[in-house]
C-alpha positions in Angstrom: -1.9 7.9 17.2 -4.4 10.8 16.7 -7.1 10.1 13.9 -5.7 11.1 10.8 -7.6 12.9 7.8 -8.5 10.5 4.9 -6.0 11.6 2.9 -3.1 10.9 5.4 -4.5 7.9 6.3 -4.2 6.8 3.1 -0.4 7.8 2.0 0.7 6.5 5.3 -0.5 3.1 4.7 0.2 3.4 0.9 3.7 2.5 1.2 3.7 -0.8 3.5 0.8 -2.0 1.3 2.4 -2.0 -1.8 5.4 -3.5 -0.3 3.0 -6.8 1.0 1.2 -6.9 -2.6 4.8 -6.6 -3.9 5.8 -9.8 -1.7 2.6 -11.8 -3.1 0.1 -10.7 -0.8 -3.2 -11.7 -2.6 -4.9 -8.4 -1.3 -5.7 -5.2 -3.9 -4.0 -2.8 -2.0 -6.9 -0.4 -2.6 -9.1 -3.4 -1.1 -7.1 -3.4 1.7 -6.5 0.5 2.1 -10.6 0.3 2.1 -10.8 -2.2 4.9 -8.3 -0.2 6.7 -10.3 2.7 7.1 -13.9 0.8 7.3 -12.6 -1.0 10.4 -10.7 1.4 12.4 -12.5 4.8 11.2 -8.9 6.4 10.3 -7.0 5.9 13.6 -4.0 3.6 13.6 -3.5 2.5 16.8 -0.2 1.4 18.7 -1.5 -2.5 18.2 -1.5 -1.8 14.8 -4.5 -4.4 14.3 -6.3 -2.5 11.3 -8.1 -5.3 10.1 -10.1 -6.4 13.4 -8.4 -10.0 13.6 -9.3 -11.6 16.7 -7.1 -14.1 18.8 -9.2 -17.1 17.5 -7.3 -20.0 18.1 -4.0 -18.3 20.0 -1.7 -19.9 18.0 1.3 -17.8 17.6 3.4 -17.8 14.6 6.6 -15.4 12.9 4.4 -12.4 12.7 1.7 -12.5 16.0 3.5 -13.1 19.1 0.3 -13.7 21.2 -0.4 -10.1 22.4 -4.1 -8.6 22.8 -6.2 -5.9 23.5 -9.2 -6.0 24.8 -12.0 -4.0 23.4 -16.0 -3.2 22.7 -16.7 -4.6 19.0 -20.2 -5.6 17.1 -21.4 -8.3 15.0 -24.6 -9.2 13.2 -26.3 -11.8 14.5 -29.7 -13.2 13.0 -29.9 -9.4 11.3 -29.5 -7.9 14.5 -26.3 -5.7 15.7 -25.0 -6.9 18.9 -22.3 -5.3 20.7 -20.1 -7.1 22.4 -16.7 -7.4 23.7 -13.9 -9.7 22.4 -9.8 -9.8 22.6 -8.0 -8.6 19.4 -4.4 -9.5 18.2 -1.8 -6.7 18.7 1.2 -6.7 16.5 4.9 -4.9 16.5 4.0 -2.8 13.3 1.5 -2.1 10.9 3.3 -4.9 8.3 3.3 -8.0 10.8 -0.2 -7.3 10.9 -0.9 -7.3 7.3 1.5 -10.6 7.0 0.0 -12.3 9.5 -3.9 -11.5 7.7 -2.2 -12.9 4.9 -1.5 -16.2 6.8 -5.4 -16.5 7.5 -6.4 -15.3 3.7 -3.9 -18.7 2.4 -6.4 -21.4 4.0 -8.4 -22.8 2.4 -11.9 -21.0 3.4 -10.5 -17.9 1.8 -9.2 -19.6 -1.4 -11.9 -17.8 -3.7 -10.6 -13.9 -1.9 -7.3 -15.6 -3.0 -8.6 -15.8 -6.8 -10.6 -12.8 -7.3 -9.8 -10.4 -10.2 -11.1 -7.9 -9.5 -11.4 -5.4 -6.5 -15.1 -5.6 -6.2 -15.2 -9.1 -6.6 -12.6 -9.5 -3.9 -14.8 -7.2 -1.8 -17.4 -9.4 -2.4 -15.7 -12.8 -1.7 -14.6 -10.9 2.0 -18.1 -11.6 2.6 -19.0 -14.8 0.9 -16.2 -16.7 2.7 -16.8 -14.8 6.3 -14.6 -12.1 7.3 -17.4 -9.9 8.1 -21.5 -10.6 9.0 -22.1 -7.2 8.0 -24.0 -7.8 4.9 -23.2 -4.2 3.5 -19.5 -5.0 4.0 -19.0 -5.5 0.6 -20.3 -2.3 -0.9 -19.1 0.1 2.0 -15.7 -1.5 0.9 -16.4 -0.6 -2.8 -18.2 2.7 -2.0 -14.5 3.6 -0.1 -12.6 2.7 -3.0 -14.5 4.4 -5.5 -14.5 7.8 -3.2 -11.1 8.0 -2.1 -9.9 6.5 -6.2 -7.9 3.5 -4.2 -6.9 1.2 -7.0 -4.3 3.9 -8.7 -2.7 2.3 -5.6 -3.1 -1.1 -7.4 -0.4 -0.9 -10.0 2.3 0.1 -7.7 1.7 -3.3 -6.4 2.5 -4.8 -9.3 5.6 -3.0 -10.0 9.0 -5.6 -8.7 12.4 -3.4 -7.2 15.6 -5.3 -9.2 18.4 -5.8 -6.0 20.9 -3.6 -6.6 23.7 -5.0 -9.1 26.9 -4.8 -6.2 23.8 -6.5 -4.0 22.7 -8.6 -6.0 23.6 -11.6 -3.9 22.2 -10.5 -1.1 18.8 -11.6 1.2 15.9 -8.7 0.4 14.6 -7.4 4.0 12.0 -5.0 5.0 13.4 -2.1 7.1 10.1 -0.5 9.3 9.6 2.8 11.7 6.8 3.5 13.6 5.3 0.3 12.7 5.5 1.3 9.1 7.7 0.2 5.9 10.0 2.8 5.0 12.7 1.1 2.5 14.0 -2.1 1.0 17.1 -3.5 2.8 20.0 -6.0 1.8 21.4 -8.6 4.0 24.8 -9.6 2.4 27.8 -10.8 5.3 26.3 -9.6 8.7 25.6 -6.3 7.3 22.0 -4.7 6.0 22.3 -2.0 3.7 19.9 0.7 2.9 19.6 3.0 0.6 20.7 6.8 2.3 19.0 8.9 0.9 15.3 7.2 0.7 15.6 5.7 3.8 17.7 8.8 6.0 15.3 11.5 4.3 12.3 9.2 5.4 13.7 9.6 9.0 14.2 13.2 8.6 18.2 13.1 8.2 19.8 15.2 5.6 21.7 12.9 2.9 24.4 14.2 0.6 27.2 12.8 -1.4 30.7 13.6 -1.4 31.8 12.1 -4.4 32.7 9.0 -2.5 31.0 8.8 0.8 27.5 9.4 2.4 27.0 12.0 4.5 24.3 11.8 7.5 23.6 15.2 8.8 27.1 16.3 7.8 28.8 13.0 9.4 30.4 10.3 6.6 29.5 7.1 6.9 30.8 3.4 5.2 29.3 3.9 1.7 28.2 1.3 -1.4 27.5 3.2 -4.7 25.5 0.9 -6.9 23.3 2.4 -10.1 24.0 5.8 -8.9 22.7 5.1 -5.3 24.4 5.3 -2.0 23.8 2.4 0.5 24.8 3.1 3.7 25.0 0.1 6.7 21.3 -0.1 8.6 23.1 0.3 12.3 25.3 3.2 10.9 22.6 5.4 9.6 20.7 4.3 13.1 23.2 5.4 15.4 24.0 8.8 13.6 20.2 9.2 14.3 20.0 8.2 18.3 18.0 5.1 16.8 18.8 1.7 17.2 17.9 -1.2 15.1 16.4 -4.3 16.4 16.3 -7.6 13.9 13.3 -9.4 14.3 14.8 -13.0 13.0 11.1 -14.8 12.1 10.0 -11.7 10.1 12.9 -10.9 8.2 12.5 -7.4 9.1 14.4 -4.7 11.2 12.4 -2.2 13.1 14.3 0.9 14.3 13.3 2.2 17.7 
């Protein structure tokens, strides 16, 4: 993906954030948004690894699969820069990535990021507990929230979605294009349901309402109306855009390709 411009970087990360801080994820989401751009400069690539998590151990679990890139990199080491070259985890999307940093923030060397209150202190304890060796990591992390005004991102991730009442039985999955979160779903009887016109209108469809049914780009499809919102079935609104859903089981998330 080309680099993007601050801005954009920022409101196309915004969304999947908030969803992971919305899940429990102990990351600020303007913390996160900040180490974002501080590791990759603004360029998302197709690995989606924005947080420069290397293979470490190479133990694979639901949200690394064991892919790698390999690529030029630098630490500091006894005050000195050294560049180097190491092999980086590559994910299926931008939110298995931020799961799977989430999995290495739960151990117990990053219990005290885990119990920050703040953003700058959780900037601070990136440092303390050894994400980074760049000293100034901490305040180039601050100094990017502060610019860019990152933590009106931090509410949103506070903010919980109630199920839909007619789905209110059903399993809350993440629906994802392009590697990045685009709406809630609802697993209820072999079916996921999304709803039209959030979801279609973030694929570029046009949504409208007949007064009982959804329309796609003019085409009616199987319809729920719950609260005044139209759910339509994931593989239905899909197909009537030449996309097809795959289920990624260990996730709990569907990724439309």
């Amino acid at each position: 993906m080309a680099q993007l411009t601050r801005k954009a970087f920022f409101e196309t990360l915004a969304p999947t954030v908030i969803r992971i801080r919305q899940e429990g994820s102990p990351m600020f989401p303007s913390v996160r948004l900040a180490q974002n751009l501080l590791e990759t400069g603004g360029v998302i690539h197709e690995w989606f690894n924005l947080g420069g998590i290397k293979v470490g151990s190479g133990q694979t679990n639901a949200y690394w699969h064991g892919e790698a890139v390999v690529k030029g990199t630098w630490e500091v080491v006894d005050g000195r820069n050294e560049t180097t070259r190491a092999a980086f985890r590559a994910y299926k999307s931008v939110y298995h990535f931020y799961k799977d940093l989430d999995m290495l923030l739960n151990t117990p060397r990053y219990e005290r990021v885990r119990k920050a209150l703040s953003p700058e202190r959780q900037a601070d304890m990136l440092f303390a507990c050894g994400y980074a060796t760049d000293p100034s990591y901490p305040s180039k992390l601050k100094a990017i929230i502060n610019q860019y005004s990152l933590k009106k991102y931090d509410a949103a991730g506070t903010k919980q979605v109630p199920k839909p009442e007619k789905l209110k039985e059903a399993e809350g999955i993440t629906l994802l294009y392009n590697g990045l979160f685009i709406s809630s779903g609802y697993l209820l009887g072999g079916s996921t349901w999304v709803p039209a016109r959030s979801a279609g209108e973030a694929l570029g469809a046009e949504i409208d309402w007949t007064g009982t049914q959804v329309t796609v780009n003019g085409d009616p499809l199987e319809s729920l109306l719950s609260e005044a919102t139209g759910y339509v079935p994931v593989r239905a609104l899909a197909a009537a855009l030449g996309l097809a859903p795959v289920w990624d089981p260990a996730a709990r998330v569907i990724l439309l390709k």
